[in-house]
N, C-alpha and C positions, 0 to 999 in steps of 0.2 A: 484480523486481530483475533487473536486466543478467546474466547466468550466468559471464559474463568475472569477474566476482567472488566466485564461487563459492570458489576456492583461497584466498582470503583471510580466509573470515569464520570459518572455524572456531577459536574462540581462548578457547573456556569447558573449561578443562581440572580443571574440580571435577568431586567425587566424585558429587555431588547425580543422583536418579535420574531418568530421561531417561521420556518419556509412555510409551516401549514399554513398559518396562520394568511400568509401572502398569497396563499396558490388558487386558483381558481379553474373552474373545468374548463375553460374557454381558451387556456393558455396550457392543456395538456394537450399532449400529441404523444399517438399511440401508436408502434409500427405496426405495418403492414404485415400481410403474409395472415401466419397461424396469429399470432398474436393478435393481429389488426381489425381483421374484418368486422367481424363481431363490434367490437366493441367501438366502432368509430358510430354506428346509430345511436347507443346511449350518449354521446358524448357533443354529436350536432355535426361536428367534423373531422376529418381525418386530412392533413394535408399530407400533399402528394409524398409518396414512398419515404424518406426521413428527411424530409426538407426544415430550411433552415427558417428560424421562426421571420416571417414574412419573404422569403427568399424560394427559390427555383430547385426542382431535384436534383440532384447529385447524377452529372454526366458521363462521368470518367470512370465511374465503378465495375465491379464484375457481379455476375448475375451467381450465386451461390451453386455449383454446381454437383454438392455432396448428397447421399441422400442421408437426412437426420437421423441422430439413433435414437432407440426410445428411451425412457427412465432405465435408470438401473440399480438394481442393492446388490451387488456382487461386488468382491471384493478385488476388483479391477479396476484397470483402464481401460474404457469402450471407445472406439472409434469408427468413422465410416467402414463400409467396405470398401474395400480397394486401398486402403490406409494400413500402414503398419508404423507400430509403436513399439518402443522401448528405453527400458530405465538405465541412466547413465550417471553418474557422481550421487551415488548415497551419499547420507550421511556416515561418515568414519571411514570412508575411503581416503588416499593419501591425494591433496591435490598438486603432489608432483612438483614440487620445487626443487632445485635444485639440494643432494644431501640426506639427510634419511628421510626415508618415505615409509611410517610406519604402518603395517594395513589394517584392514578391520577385523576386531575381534567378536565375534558373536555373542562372547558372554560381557559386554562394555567392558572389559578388564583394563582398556588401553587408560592410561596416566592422561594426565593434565596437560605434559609436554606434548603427550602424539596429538592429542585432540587439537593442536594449536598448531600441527600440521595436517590437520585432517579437514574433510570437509566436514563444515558445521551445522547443527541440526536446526529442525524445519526449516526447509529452504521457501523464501518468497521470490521478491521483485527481480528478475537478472533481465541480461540484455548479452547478445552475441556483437561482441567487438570483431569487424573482418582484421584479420593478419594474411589471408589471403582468399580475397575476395569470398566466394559459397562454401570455399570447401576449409579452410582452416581459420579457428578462430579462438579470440576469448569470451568463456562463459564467467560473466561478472553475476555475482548474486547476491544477496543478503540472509542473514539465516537471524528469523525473530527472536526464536523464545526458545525456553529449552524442556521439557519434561525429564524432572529429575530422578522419578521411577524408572526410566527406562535409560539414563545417564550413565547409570552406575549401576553395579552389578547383585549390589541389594536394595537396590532403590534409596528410598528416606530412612530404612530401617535407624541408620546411627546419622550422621552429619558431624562433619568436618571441615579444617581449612581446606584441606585437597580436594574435598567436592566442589568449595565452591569456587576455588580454583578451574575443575575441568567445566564446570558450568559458565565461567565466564569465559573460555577458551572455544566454547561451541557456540557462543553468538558472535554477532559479527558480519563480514562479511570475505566472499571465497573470490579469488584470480584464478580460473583453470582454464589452461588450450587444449582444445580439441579438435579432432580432425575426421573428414570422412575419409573414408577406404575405398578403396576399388571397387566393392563390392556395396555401396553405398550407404554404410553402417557408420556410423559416429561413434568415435571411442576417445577418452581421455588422452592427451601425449606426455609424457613421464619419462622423464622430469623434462620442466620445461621453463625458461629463463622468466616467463612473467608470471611463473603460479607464485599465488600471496596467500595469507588470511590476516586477516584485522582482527582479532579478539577484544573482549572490552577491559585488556591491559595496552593496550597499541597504544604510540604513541601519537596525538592529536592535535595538528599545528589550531589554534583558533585565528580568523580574522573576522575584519569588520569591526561594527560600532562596539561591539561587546568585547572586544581584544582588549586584556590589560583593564579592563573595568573591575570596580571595586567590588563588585556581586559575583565577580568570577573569579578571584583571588581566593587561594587557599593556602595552611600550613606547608602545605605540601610543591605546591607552585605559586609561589608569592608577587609572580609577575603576570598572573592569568592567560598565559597565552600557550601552555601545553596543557593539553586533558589526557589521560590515559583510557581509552576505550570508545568505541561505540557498542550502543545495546540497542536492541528492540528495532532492530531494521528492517523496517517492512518495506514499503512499496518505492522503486526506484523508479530513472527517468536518464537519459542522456542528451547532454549538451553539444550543441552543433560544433563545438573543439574539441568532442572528443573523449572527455570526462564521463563520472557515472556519477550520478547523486542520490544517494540515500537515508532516506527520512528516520530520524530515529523516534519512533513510536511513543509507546507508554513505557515512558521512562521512571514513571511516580512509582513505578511500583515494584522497583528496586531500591527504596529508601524507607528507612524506621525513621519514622519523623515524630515518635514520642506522645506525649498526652500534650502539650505545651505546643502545639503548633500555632504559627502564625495565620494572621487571615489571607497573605499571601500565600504559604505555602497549599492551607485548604482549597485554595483557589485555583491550585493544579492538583487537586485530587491525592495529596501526600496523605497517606494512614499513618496513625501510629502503630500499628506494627507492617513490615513489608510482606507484601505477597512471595519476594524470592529471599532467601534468607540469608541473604551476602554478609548483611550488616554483620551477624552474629562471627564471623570472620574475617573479615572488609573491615576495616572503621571506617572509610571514606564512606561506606552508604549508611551512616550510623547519620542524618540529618540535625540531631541534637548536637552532637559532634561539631559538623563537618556544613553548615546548613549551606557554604558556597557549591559544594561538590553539586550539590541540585540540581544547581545554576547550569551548571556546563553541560548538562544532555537536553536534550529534545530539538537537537538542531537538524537542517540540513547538512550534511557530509557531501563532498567532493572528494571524487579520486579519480587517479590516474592510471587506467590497466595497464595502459603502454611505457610506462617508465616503471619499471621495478623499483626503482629508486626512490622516486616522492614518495610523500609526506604526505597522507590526506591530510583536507584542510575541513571545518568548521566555519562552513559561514553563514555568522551573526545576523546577515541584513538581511536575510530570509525570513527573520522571525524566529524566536520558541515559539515551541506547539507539540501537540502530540503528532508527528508529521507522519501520516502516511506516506507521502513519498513528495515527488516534486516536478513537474515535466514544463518543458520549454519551448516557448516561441517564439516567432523572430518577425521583429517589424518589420514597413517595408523598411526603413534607413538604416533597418541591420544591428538594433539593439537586443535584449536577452529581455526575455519576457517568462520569469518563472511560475507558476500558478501551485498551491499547495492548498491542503485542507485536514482538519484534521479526523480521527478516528476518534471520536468521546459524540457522547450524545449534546447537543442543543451545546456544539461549539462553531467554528469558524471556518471561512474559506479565504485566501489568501492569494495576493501576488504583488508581485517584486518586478520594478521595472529599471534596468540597469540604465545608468546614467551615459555609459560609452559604448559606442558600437563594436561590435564582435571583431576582432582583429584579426585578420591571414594569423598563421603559422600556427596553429592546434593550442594545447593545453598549455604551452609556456608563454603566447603570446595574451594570453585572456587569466594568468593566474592572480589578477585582482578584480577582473571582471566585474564578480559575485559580492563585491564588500561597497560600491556604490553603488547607488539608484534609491529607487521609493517604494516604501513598502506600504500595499493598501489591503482594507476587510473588505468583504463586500456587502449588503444591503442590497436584500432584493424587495421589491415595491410591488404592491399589489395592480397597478397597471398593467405589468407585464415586461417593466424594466427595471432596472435595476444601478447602485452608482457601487463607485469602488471611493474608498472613504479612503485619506492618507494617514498615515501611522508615523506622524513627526513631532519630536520635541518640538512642541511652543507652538506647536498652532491647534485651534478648538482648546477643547478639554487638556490638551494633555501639557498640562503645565507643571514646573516646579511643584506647586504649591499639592497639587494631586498625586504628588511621587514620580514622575518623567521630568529629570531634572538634566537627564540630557541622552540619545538618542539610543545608548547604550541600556539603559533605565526601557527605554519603549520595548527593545526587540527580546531583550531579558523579559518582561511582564509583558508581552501582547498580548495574550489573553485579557489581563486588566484592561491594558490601552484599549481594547477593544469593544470589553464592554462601554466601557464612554463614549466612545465614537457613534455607538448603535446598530453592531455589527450584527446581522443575520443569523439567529440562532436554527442552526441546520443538524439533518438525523443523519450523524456520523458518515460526512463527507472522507470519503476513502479516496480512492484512485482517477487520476484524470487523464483523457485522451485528448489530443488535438488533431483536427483537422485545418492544416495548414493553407488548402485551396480554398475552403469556404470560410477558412477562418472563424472555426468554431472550435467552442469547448465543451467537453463531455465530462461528467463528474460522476460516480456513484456513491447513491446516498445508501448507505448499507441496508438500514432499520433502526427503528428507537423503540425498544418495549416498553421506554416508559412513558411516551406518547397518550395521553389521557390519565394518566396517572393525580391522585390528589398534588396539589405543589407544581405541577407540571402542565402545559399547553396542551388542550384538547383540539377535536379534527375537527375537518372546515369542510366546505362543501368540497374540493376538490381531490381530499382523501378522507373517506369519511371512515374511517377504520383510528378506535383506539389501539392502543397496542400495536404500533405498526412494526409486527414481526418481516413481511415481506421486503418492503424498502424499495426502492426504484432509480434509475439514472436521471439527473436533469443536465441540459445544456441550456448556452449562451451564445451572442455572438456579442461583440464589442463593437460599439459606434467609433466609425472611422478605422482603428487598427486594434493589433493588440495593447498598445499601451494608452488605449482611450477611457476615460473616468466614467464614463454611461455604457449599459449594456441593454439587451433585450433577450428575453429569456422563456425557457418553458421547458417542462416535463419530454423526455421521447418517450421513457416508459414506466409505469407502475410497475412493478410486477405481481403475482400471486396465483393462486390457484382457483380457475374460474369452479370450481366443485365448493368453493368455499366463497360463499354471497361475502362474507368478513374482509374475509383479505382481500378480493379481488372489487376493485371499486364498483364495477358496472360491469354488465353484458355476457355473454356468453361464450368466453373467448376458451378458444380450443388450441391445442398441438405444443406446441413446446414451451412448456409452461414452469419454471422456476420462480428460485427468491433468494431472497437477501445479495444482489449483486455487489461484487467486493472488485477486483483486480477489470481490468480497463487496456485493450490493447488497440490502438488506431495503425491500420495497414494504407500504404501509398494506396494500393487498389481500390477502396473507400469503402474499406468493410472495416467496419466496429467490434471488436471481439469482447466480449462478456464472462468472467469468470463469478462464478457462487462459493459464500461463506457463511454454511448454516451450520451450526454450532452440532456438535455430537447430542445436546443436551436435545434440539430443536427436531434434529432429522429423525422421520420416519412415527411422527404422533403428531394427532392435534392436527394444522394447520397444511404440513409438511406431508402429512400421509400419503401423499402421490406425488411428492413432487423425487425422491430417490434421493443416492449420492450427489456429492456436490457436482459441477458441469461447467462445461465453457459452450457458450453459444457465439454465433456468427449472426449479424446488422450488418445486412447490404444498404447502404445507405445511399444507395440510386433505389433501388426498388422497395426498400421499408420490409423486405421480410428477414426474417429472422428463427434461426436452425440451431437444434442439437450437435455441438459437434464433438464434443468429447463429453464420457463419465469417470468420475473419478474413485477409487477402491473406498472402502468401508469410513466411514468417517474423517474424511480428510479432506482440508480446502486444496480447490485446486485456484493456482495463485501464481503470476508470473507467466512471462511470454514474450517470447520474441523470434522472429523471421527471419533468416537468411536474406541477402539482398535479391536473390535471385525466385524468394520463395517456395522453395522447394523445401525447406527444412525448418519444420514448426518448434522448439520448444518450450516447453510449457513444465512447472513445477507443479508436486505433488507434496504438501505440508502435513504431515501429522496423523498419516494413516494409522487406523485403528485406536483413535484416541479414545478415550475412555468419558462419556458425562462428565464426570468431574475434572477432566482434566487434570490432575494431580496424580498419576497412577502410579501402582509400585508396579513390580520387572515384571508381573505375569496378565497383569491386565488384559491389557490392549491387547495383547495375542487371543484373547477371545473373540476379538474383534474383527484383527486384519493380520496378516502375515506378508503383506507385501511391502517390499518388489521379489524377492529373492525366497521365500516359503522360511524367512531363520528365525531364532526366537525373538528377538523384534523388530516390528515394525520402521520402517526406515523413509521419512522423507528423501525425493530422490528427484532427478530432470527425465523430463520422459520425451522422448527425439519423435518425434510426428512427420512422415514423407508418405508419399503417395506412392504404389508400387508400380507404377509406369514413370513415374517420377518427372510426372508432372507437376503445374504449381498448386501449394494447399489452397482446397477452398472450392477448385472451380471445378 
């Protein structure tokens, strides 16, 4: 998530009690390796390598066979030795659809129309769809947020409808095939029948409970069942038919929601005046206006890479939220089990338990899959377990008479609904992994800087750091399957910097040391991959002063250790990832290089900063290809 939106998202002012407040040392678990050793004496115990809370280690893993790199402030990508890397679909490059493919302009010059043939900027969450098996495929992605200093070719100097035209044309998300070569290099193929982009004018089938509800009607579509646009797409997930899902983020902060705002709308964080300045040529983001349009973003997204044709869909029974992304498990009887959470401080974690088992025949046979089942919050219990609470008109709280007057009403206000249930207020639940053998779940909890703060939950014995700038991953495992109402749960890791007694809870812990963990990769081989999202503002003072550019690390979770394995150029998250089936071909996104503290920059900023991939005048979120040069598989 951007940190420019940091002051914005805190807006869950229920009593409900927040993870610190639940957590205790005796249900942390610390990996192994650099991270581990140390610091498993302050803490009493260390169970064996990343085993599952009362369970066995992990059998089936690979032992990490990379050597780790160190920190890094250069304005790269670092990777092992014997690893070579390179950047492929910038942003403003043509993603090859069939037709004109217009290409990138070094001075932003390119229109509203290229842009919305182009690949769009910061790239997050993607996923490699086989079209033929390791070596040709689709790279699905989402592209967050946009920086409109470096959009357009005088940055903010003037504003207009055609800025905020090509700004909504560069969020979204991108369809590109790509292919390796003989020579074992990955390059875009152009033109190519499935390349898309979704801008947030696309058109938006809605289903589920919230289809055709009266909160989703607008002047503009008076039957609520088409939205034009996705925005704010951060972190994705794919569905075992085939599909890509992604989460549309902080959507509040594309809306002028006036002085006059409701307690509903405060309650997802709507300002009176907007962070992106649509409204002033939009009127649909004009909230005073328009106050349905609201309604219709922050959902999950479904698409389809492999049908150029569909419709992404909107589906409702997922819940609103500010949805970092959304990933899926499968019971044993073969239902869909989705898990989300959101990106805001001291909000919610989520899952969606599909009513029908997953059908033969890919994305046409499951295309209502997604709009039945039960949507639950979770509540974690200071025992060290934890229930998943259901999110249904008319049972507990959520009645009529409290505003869920019918299921449509829930998944529109879950946030609401949830504060009444008693829903677990958590530090900006991001990204989730699963592990399908042990059937466990992996979450990353970003950071909450406002953690001790007046008005706000102070620390407990098991984080004892106000201000929790670091942040750390916790896991679960679910009683009986995935779709079971009891869990048991604990921390795998804090994170911080053992030079800093503050951040780092306990002990003297050495070697690869980061914070603020964001993006979440789980590999068959039963390694956990970790990516960092420390803010431009965070990196390199204070807290941060050793810890470098952002990083992706490797959790062998047979042996609990845990490795450096990529750094990323001057100020930029590194976000997104995905494997080949064969493993040999890593890639991983590169968001927002050279972004400026303020995040807002005009054209010359951030070139103070970073000039990568390409040395032009700016900076370019990009995919950056990771293989091994014996071409063996990543990792080992």
């Amino acid at each position: 998530m951007p940190k420019h939106f940091d002051g914005m998202e805190d807006s869950n002012r229920s009593a409900n009690a927040d993870i610190h407040a639940v957590s205790s040392p005796a249900r942390r678990t610390v990996v192994g390796g650099a991270l581990g050793a140390a610091t498993a004496a302050a803490f009493g115990s260390l169970l064996a390598g990343c085993a599952a809370p009362g369970g066995a280690p992990r059998t089936d893993g690979v032992v990490l066979g990379f050597e780790p790199v160190p920190v890094d402030t250069g304005d790269r990508v670092v990777v092992p030795r014997g690893y070579l890397a390179e950047a492929i679909v910038p942003w403003g490059e043509p993603v090859g659809a069939p037709g004109r493919m217009p290409a990138w302009r070094d001075d932003a010059s390119n229109t509203a129309d290229d842009q919305a043939l182009q690949m769009g900027m910061h790239h997050d969450g993607l996923h490699y769809v086989p079209l033929d098996g390791s070596t040709r495929g689709l790279l699905v992605m989402n592209h967050e947020y946009v920086d409109d200093g470096l959009l357009h070719p005088d940055g903010m100097k003037t504003w207009s409808a055609s800025k905020v035209r090509k700004a909504q044309a560069a969020h979204g998300v991108s369809v590109v095939e790509v292919a390796r070569g003989a020579d074992g290099r990955w390059a875009p193929v152009r033109p190519s029948p499935y390349a898309r982009r979704f801008t947030a004018y696309s058109p938006f089938a809605v289903s589920g409970p919230a289809a055709g509800h009266p909160l989703m009607r607008t002047a503009a579509d008076p039957d609520g069942r088409t939205v034009l646009g996705t925005l704010n797409n951060c972190a994705s997930g794919m569905t075992p038919w085939g599909t890509y899902l992604s989460g549309e983020e902080n959507f509040a902060f594309y809306f002028a929601g006036g002085e006059q705002r409701t307690a509903d709308q405060r309650r997802w964080g709507l300002a009176a005046r907007a962070r992106e300045r649509w409204a002033e040529h939009d009127e649909r983001f004009d909230a005073t206006k328009h106050p349905n349009e609201f309604h219709r973003f922050g959902w999950v997204v479904e698409i389809d890479p492999l049908d150029p044709a569909s419709t992404p869909v909107k589906r409702t029974a997922l819940g609103r939220a500010a949805h970092e992304g959304a990933s899926v498990a499968t019971t044993r009887d073969g239902r869909a089990v989705v898990y989300s959470g959101e990106d805001a401080r001291f909000e919610y974690l989520y899952k969606f338990v599909s009513r029908d088992r997953i059908a033969p025949g890919g994305a046409k046979a499951n295309r209502e899959l997604l709009d039945h089942g039960t949507l639950y919050v979770a509540r974690f219990d200071a025992d060290g377990t934890g229930r998943w609470l259901p999110l249904v008109a008319g049972q507990g709280p959520l009645t009529a008479a409290a505003g869920f007057p019918d299921q449509g009403a829930v998944v529109i206000r879950s946030r609401q609904a949830s504060d009444l249930l008693g829903g677990t207020k958590m530090d900006r639940p991001e990204w989730l992994a699963i592990d399908p053998v042990r059937r466990e779940v992996f979450c990353t909890l970003t950071n909450n800087s406002a953690r001790g703060t007046p008005g706000n939950p102070g620390v407990d014995a098991a984080n004892p750091r106000a201000n929790n700038t670091m942040g750390g991953v916790i896991r679960w495992t679910e009683d009986g399957d995935f779709d079971g109402t009891t869990f048991r749960w604990g921390h795998l890791v804090l994170a911080g910097d053992p030079a800093n007694a503050r951040t780092e809870a306990r002990g003297d812990v050495r070697g690869d040391i980061f914070g603020c963990p964001d993006g979440l990769l789980f590999d068959a081989r039963g390694v956990l991959w970790i990516q960092t999202d420390a803010s431009a503002t965070q990196m390199y003072q204070g807290e941060f002063r050793n810890i470098g550019n952002n990083q992706m690390l490797a959790c062998d979770l047979r042996t609990g250790v845990i490795r450096r394995f990529l750094t990323g150029p001057v100020n930029c998250e590194v976000t997104g990832a995905s494997l080949t089936p064969d493993f040999r071909t890593l890639f991983v996104n590169i968001q927002h290089p050279g972004e400026t503290p303020s995040e807002r920059s005009d054209p010359d900023a951030p070139t103070r900063f970073s000039r990568w991939p390409d040395g032009g005048t700016r900076p370019r979120s990009a995919t950056v290809v990771i293989r091994r040069a014996d071409g063996a598989p990543i990792g080992t």
